[in-house]
C-alpha positions as CSV (number, residue, x, y, z in Angstrom):
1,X,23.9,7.4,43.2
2,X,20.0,7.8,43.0
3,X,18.4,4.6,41.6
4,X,17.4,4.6,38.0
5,X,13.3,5.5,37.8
6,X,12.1,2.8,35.4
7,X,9.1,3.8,33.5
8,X,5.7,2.6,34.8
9,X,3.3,1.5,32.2
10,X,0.0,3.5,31.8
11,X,-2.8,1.5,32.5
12,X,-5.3,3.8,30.3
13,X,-7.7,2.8,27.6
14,X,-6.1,2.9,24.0
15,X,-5.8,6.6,22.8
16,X,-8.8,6.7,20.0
17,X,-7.6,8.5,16.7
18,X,-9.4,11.5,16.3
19,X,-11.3,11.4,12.9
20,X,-13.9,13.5,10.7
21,X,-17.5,13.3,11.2
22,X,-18.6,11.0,8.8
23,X,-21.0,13.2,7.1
24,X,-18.5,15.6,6.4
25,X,-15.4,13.6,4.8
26,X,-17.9,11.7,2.5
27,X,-18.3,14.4,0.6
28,X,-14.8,15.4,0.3
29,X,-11.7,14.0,-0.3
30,X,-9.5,15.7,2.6
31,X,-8.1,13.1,5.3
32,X,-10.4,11.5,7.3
33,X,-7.8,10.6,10.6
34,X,-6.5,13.5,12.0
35,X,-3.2,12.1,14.0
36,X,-2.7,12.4,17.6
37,X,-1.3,15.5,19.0
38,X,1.4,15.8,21.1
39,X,-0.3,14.7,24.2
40,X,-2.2,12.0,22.7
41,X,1.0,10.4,21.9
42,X,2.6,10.8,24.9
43,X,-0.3,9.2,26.5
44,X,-0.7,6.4,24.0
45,X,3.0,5.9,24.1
46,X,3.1,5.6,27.8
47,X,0.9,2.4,27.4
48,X,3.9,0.6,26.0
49,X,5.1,-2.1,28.6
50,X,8.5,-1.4,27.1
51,X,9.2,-5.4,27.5
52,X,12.4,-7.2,27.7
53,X,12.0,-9.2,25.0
54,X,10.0,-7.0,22.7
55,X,8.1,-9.6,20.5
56,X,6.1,-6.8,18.4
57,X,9.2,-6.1,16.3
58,X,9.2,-9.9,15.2
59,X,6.0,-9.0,13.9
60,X,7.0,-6.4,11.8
61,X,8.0,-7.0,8.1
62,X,11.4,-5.1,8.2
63,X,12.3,-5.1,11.8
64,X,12.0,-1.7,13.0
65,X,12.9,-1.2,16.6
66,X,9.5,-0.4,17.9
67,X,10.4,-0.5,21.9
68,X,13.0,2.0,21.0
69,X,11.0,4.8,19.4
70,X,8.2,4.4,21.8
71,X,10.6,4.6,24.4
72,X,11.6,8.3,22.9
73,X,8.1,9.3,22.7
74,X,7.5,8.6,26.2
75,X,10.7,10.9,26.7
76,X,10.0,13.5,24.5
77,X,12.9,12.8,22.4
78,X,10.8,12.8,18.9
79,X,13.9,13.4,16.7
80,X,15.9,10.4,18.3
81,X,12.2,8.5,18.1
82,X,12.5,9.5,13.9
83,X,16.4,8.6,13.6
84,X,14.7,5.4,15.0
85,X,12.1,4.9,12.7
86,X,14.1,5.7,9.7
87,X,17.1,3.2,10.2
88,X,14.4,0.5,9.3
89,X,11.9,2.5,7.1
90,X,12.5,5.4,4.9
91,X,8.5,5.9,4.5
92,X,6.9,6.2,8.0
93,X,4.5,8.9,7.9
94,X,2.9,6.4,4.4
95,X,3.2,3.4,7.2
96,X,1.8,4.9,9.8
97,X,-1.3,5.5,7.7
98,X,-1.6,2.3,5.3
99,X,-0.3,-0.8,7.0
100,X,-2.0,-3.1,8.2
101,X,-0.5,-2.3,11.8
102,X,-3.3,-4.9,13.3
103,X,-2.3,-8.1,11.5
104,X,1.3,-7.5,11.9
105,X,3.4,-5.5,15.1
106,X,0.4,-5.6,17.4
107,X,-0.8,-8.3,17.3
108,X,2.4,-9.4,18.4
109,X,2.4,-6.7,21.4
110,X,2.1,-8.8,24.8
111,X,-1.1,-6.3,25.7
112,X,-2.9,-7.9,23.3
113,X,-3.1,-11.1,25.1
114,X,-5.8,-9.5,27.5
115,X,-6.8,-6.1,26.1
116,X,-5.9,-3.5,23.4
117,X,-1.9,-3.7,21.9
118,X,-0.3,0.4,22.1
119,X,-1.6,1.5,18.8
120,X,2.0,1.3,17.0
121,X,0.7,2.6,13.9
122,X,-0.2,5.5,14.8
123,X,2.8,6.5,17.0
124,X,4.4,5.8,14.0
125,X,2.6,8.0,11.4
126,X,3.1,10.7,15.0
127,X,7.1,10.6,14.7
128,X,6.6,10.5,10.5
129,X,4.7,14.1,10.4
130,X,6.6,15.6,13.3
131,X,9.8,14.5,10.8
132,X,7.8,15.6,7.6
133,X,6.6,19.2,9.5
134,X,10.3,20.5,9.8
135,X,11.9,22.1,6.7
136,X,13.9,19.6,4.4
137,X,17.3,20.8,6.1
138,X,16.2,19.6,9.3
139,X,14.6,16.3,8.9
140,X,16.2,13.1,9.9
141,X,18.3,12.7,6.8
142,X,19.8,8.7,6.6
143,X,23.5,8.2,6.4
144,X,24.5,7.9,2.9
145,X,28.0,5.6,3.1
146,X,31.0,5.9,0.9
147,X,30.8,6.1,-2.9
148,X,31.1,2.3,-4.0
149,X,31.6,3.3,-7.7
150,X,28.7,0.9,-8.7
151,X,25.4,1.6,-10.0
152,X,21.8,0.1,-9.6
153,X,19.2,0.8,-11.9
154,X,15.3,0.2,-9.9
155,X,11.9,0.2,-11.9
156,X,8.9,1.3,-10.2
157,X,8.7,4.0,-7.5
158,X,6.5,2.3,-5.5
159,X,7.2,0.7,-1.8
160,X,9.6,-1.7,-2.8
161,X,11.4,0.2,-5.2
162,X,11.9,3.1,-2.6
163,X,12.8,1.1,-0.2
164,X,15.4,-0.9,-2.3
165,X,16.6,2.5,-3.3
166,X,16.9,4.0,0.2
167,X,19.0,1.1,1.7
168,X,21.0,1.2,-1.6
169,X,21.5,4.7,-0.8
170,X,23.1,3.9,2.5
171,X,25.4,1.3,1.1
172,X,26.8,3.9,-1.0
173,X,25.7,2.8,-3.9
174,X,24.5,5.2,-7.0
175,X,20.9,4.5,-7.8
176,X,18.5,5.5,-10.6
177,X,14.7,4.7,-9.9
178,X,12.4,4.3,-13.5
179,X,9.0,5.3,-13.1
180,X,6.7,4.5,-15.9
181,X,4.1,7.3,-14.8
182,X,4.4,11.0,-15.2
183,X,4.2,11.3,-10.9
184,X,6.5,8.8,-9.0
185,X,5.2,6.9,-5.8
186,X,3.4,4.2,-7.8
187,X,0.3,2.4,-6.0
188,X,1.1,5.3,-3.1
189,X,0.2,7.6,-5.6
190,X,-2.6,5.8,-7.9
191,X,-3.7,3.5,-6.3
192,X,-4.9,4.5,-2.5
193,X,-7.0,7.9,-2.2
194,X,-6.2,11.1,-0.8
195,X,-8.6,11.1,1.9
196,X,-6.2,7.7,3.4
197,X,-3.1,8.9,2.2
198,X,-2.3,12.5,1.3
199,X,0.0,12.8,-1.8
200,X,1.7,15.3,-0.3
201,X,3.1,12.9,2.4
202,X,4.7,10.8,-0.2
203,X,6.6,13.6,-2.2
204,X,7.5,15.0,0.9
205,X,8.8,11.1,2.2
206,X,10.7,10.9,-1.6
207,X,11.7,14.3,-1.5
208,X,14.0,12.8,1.0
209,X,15.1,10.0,-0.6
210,X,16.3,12.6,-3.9
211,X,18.3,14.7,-1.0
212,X,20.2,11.1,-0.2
213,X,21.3,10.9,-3.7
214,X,18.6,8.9,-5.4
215,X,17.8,9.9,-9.4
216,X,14.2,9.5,-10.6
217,X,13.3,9.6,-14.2
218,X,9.7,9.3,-14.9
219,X,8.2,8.3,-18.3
220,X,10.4,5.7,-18.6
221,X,8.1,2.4,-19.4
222,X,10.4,-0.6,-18.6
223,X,10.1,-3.1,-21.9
224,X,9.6,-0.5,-23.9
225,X,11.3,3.0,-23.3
226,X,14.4,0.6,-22.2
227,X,14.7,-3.1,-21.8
228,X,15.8,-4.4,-18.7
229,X,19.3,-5.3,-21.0
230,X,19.7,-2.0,-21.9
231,X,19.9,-1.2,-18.5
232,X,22.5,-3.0,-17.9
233,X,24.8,-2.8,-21.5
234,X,23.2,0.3,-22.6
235,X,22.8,2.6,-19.8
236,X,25.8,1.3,-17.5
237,X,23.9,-0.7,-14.1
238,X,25.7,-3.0,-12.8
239,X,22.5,-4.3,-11.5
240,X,18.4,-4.1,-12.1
241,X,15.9,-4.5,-8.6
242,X,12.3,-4.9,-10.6
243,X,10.0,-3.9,-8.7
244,X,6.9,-2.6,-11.2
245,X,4.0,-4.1,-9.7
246,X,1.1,-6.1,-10.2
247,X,-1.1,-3.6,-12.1
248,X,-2.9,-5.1,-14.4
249,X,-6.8,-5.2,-13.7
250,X,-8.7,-8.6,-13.2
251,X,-12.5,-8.5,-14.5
252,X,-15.1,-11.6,-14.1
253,X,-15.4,-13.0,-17.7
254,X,-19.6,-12.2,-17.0
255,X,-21.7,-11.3,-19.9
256,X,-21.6,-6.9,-20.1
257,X,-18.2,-6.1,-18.7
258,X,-17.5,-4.2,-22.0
259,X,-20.5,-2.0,-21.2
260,X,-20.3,2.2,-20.5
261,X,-20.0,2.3,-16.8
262,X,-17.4,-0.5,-16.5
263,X,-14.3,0.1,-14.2
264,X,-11.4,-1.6,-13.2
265,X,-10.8,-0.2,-10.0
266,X,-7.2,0.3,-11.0
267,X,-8.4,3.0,-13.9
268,X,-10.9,4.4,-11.9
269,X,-8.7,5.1,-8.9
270,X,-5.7,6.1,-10.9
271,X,-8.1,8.5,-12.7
272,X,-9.3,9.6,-9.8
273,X,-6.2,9.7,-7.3
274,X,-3.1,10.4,-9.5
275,X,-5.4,12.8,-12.9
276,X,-7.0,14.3,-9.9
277,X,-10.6,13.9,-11.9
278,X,-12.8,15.2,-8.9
279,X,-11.2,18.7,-9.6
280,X,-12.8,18.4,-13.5
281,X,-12.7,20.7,-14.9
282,X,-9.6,22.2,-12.8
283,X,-7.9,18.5,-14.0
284,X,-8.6,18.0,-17.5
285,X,-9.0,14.3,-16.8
286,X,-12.8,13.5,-16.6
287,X,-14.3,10.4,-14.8
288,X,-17.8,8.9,-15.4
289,X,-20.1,10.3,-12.1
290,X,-22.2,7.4,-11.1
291,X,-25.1,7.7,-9.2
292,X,-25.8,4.5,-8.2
293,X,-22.7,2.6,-7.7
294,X,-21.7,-1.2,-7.4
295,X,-18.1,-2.3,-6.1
296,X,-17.4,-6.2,-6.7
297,X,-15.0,-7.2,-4.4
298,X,-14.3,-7.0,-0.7
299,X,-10.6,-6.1,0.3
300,X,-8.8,-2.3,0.1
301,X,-9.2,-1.5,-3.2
302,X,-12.9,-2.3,-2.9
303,X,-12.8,-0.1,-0.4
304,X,-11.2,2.6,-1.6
305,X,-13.2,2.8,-4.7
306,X,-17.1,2.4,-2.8
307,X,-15.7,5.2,-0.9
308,X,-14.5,7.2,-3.7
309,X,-17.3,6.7,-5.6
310,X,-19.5,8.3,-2.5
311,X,-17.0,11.6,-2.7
312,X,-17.7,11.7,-6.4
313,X,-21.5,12.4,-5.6
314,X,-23.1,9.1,-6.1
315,X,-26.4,8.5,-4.3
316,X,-25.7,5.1,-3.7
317,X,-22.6,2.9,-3.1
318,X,-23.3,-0.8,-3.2
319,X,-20.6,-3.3,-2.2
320,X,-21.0,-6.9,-3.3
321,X,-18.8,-9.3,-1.8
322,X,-19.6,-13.3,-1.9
323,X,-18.4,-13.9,1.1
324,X,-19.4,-13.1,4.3
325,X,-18.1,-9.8,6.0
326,X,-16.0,-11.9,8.3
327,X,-14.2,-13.2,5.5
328,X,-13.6,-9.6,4.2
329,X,-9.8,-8.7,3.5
330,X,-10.3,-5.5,3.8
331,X,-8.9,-3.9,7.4
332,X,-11.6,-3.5,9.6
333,X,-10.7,0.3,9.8
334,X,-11.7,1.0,6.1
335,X,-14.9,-1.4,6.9
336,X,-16.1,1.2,9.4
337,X,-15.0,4.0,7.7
338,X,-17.1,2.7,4.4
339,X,-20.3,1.8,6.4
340,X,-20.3,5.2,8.4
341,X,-19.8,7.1,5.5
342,X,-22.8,5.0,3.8
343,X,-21.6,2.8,2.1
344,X,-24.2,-0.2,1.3
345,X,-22.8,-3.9,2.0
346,X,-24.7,-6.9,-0.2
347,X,-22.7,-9.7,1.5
348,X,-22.7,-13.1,0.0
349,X,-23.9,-12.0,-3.4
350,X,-22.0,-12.9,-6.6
351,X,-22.6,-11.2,-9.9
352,X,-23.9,-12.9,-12.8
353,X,-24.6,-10.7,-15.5
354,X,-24.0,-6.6,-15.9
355,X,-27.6,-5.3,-17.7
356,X,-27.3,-2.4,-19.6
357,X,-29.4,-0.3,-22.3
358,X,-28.2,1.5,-25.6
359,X,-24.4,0.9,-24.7
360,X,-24.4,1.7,-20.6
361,X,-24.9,0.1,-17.4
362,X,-28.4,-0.7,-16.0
363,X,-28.0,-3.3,-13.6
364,X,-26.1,-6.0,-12.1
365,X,-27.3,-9.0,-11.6
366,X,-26.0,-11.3,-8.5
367,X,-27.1,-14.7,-6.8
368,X,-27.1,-15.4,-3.1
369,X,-24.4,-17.4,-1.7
370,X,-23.9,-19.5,1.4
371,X,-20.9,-20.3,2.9
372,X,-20.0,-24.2,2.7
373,X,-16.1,-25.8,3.5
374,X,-12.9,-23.8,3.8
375,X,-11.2,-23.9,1.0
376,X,-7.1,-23.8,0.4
377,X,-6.9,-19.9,1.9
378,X,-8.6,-21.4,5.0
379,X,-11.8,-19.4,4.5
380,X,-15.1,-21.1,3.9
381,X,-15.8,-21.8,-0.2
382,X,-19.3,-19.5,-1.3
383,X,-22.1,-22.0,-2.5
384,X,-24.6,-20.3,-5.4
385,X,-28.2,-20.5,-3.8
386,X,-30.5,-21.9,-6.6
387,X,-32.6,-19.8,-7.8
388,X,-31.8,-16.5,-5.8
389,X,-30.9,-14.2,-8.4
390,X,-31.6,-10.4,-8.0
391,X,-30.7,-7.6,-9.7
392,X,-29.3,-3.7,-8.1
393,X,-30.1,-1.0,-10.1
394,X,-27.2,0.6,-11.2
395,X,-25.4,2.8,-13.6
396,X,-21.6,1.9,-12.7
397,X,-19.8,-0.7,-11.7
398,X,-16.6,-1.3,-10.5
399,X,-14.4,-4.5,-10.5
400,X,-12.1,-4.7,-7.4
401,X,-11.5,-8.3,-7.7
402,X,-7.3,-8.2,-7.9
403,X,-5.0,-7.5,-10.3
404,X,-1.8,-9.7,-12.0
405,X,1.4,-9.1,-13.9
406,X,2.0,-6.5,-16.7
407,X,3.7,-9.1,-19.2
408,X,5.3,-5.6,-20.6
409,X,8.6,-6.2,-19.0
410,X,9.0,-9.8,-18.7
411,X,8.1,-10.2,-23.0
412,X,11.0,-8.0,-23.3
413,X,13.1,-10.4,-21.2
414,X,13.2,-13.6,-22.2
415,X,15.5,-15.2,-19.9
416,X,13.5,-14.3,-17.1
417,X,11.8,-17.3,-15.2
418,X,8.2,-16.5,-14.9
419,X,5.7,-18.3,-12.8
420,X,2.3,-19.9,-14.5
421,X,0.5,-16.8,-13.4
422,X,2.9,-14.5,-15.2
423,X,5.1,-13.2,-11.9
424,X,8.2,-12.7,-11.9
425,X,10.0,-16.3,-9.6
426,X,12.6,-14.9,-7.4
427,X,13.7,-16.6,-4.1
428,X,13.7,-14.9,-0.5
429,X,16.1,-12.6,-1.3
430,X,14.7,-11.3,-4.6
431,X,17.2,-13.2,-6.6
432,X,15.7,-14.1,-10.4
433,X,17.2,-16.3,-12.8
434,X,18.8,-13.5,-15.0
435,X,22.1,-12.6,-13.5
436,X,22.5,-9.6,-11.8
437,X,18.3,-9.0,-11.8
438,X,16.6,-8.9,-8.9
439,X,12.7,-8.2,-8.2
440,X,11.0,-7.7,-5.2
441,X,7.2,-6.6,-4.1
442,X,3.7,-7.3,-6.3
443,X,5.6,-8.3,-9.2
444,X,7.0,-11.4,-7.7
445,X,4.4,-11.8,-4.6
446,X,0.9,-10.4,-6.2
447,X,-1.3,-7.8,-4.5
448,X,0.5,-7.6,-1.0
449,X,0.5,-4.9,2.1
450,X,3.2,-1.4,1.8
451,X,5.2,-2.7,4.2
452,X,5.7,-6.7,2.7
453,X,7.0,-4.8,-0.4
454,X,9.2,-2.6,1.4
455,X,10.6,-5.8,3.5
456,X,11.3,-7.6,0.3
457,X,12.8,-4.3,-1.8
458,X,15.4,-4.0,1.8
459,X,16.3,-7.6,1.3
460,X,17.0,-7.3,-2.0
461,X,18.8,-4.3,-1.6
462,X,21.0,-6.3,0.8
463,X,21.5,-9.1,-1.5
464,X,22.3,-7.0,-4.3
465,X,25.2,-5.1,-2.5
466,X,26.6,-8.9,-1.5
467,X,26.2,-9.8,-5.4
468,X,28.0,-6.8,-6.2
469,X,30.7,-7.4,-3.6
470,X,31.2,-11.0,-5.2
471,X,31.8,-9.9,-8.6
472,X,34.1,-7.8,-7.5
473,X,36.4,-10.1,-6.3
């Protein structure tokens, strides 16, 4: 017999992502990476080392068998690279595009040691839009087991709550996912712009999940359409995975936050991303057009809304973030994007005061900071400079400082153990201290990546079928 060719490693340069020209994309709100093409992933792919002991799949947050679908891409074997992809994560074109890739799997990858890890993100978001291009009869459709004859009711179509409702799916279980909004895909769909992540991508990865057997009922406003009780006695779960999110906006406390001009970046982005207010008037869902724009905060979401802001027309996009950009959050990806597209950073600058005239935004007034010890995050604590105060003229301002619990659902249900912030307090596996409740995601976590969410609505999803099993018996 011939011996078996083993697959050399490409010794290459990482594949770059081919992207807009700034000038262009700021301006609209069309997608600004373009994916690699056929070739590019093949050449990207051939990078991987394919390693014995793989350690980038330790690094991702539900396991996925990275060496594996790499190894199909090299082949040419996209479908079996899909299958792949899809036995771990039932959303990889939205992963390939929004997690945090660098923090996580390649970091982990053994090239990184000495040089660039294989860009697994975006071999992964390759595999997810060769999957999403064919017609819905010939995608990679997950094995749905045997009818268990038990059902699981999930609020909140967001990552964890598809993902909870995917693996449910494949247990055999019947599942019912509550959406309070009109469109389902929750922060996918509000929360993170089209020009990062195309809605179309996540109807088209939840059109998938309906074709497995999932129900989705929108409207339906958890603690007040139905309690999480009448889920259970009224409705006929067996079980409840909360998994609604962290959603509700954080502001300063500074003097003229209740001015005109005044965001949270949650309304402004879900104004923006899931009313579709830069069609107005096509939408019938307006949003105020600044022209000189200040973002207060320095993660994603401050981000996406400087950015936004810039597609909206404004002159001028200020972000104000007391720390320095090191400290940043935000993934270095959306840093660049922001500051080739225009965007303005005022780094170590905290705001005082919001200035306004006759009822609307004038100014924002910020001191000068200086970095002094870390604090308990590990990052170094901003110190005000005496005396250093400025003011940036202009007519909006956005607050992207975080967001916390809705107390909607949990003031409905009582017997559910809240922590002093107001999140739900569920252990590893996303079990709460109501019976047959569990919660997974923002809700129990705060502001987190996609994928954590996902991680922690696939545990739960396994836990749940265990606690089902049990009280069976």
């Amino acid at each position: 017999m011939p011996p078996v060719e083993r697959h050399k490693p490409s010794r290459a340069p990482r594949t770059p992502m081919p992207e807009r020209e700034a000038a262009e994309r700021a301006r609209d709100f069309d997608e600004v990476a373009l994916g690699y093409d056929e070739e590019q992933a093949r050449a990207e792919a051939e990078r991987c080392l394919q390693c014995k002991n793989p350690t980038c799949i330790a690094g991702c947050p539900v396991n996925i068998d990275i060496k594996s679908f790499i190894g199909h891409i090299i082949d040419g074997d996209y479908a079996d690279g899909v299958a792949v992809l899809k036995e771990r994560n039932a959303l990889p074109a939205v992963c390939g595009r929004v997690c945090p890739q660098e923090e996580q799997c390649e970091v982990a990858c053994v090239l990184a040691r000495k040089g660039e890890p294989v860009a697994i993100g975006r071999l992964e978001r390759f595999l997810g839009d060769h999957d999403l291009a064919c017609e819905i009869e010939h995608r990679c459709r997950p094995t749905v087991g045997a009818d268990t004859g038990r059902s699981v009711a999930v609020v909140g179509s967001g990552p964890a709550g598809l993902a909870c409702a995917g693996e449910l799916r494949r247990l055999g279980h019947a599942v019912t996912v509550y959406e309070s909004l009109h469109a389902l895909g929750g922060v996918l769909t509000y929360g993170i712009p089209e020009f990062r992540l195309p809605k179309a991508i996540v109807r088209s990865e939840i059109e998938m999940l309906a074709e497995m057997g999932v129900r989705f009922e929108t409207d339906a406003v958890i603690g007040a359409t139905y309690t999480v009780d009448e889920l259970m006695d009224d409705l006929g779960h067996d079980a409840v995975f909360v998994a609604n999110g962290a959603g509700l906006p954080v502001f300063m406390g500074i003097p003229g936050e209740n001015l005109n001009g005044v965001y949270s970046a949650n309304e402004f982005l879900t104004r923006v991303n899931l009313m579709r207010a830069y069609e107005f008037p096509s939408a019938d869902t307006p949003v105020w057009r600044g022209r000189k724009v200040a973002v207060v905060g320095g993660g994603n979401v401050a981000m996406d809304s400087a950015r936004t802001a810039l597609r909206l027309g404004a002159q001028e996009v200020f972000l104000v973030y007391r720390r320095s950009e090191d400290e940043m959050p935000a993934r270095r990806e959306e840093v660049h994007h922001a500051r080739d597209e225009g965007v303005q950073f005022k780094m170590l600058c905290s705001p005082q005061e919001i200035l306004g005239r006759d009822g609307w935004v004038t100014g924002l007034v910020a001191t000068r900071m200086e970095l002094g010890e870390p604090d308990e995050s590990g990052r170094r604590s901003p110190v005000c400079v005496m005396g250093s105060e400025f003011t940036i003229d202009c007519d909006t301002v956005i607050m992207a400082i975080g967001t916390r619990a809705n107390p909607l659902l949990s003031a409905s249900t009582p017997d559910l153990e809240l922590s002093r912030r107001g999140y739900i307090v569920a252990d590893e596996n996303g079990t709460t201290s109501k019976p047959g409740v569990f919660a997974g995601g923002d809700i129990v976590t705060g502001s987190a990546t996609v994928i954590l969410a996902m991680g922690a609505g696939k545990k739960a999803a396994r836990a749940i079928d265990r606690w089902l099993d049990e009280r069976a018996r």
